[in-house]
N, C-alpha and C positions, 0 to 999 in steps of 0.2 A: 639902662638897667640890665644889658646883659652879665655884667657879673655875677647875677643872684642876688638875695639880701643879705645885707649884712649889719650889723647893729647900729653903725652911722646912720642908713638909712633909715630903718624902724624910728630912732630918738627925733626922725628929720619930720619923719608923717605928721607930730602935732602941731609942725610948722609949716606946713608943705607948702602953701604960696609963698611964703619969705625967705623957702631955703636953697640955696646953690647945688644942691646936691642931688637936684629932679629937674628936666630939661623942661622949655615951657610947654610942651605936649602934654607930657607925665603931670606939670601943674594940673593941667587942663583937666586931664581923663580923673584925676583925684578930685576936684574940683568938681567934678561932673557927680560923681561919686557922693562925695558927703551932702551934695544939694539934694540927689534923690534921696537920701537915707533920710535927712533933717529936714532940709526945706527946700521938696520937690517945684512949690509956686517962683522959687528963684529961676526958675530953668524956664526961663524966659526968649522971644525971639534974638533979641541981641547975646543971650549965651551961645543961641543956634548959630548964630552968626560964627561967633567966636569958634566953637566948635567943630565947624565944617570948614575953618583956614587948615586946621592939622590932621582933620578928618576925612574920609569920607561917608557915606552914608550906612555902607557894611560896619563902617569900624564904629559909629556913633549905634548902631543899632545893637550889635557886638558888647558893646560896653553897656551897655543897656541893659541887656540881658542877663550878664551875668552880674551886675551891680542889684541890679532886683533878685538875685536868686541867693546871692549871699546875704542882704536884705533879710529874704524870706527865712534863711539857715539860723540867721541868728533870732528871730521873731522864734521860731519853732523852740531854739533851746531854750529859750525864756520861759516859752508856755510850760516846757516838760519838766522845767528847774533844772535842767543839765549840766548847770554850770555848778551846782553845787555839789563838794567831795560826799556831801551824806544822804547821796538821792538813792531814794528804796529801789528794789528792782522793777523793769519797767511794766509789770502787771497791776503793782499795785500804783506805783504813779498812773498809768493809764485810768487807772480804774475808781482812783479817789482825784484825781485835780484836774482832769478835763474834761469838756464836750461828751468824749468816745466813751465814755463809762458806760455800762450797761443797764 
């Protein structure tokens, strides 16, 4: 993927294990990915396994981290309704839809 992305790629993501166009690392690290988001109980010792043939433990931990953070980025938009064109300014979303209300 040093080229950057480019829209072959992107159309390629909902296919990523079956597509030629991601090396089987990049399988792997997507793979690793969608398990934590969906279904973190997949990420089992034989994943580890697999994981640690193209990994090491910096780059497994690495991926980790930032796969949970972006996890968290899209969990946060959800809660603040961010994604929608007609969100009030963030005083009053703060202040009527969640937790930090007053």
């Amino acid at each position: 993927m040093q080229e950057g992305v480019n829209e072959e790629l992107v159309q390629a993501l909902a296919n990523f294990a079956d597509s030629s166009v991601f090396t089987h690392r990049e399988q792997l690290a997507l793979s690793f990915a969608e398990r934590m988001a969906l279904q973190p109980q997949q990420i089992d010792t034989t994943f580890f396994t697999d994981l640690r043939r193209e990994f090491s433990d910096a780059e497994i931990i690495e991926l980790g981290l930032l796969t949970g953070l972006f996890i968290g980025y899209g969990r946060l938009i959800a809660v603040l309704d961010l994604e929608s064109p007609s969100v009030p300014p963030a005083e009053e979303t703060l202040s009527t839809k969640t937790p930090l209300s007053r």
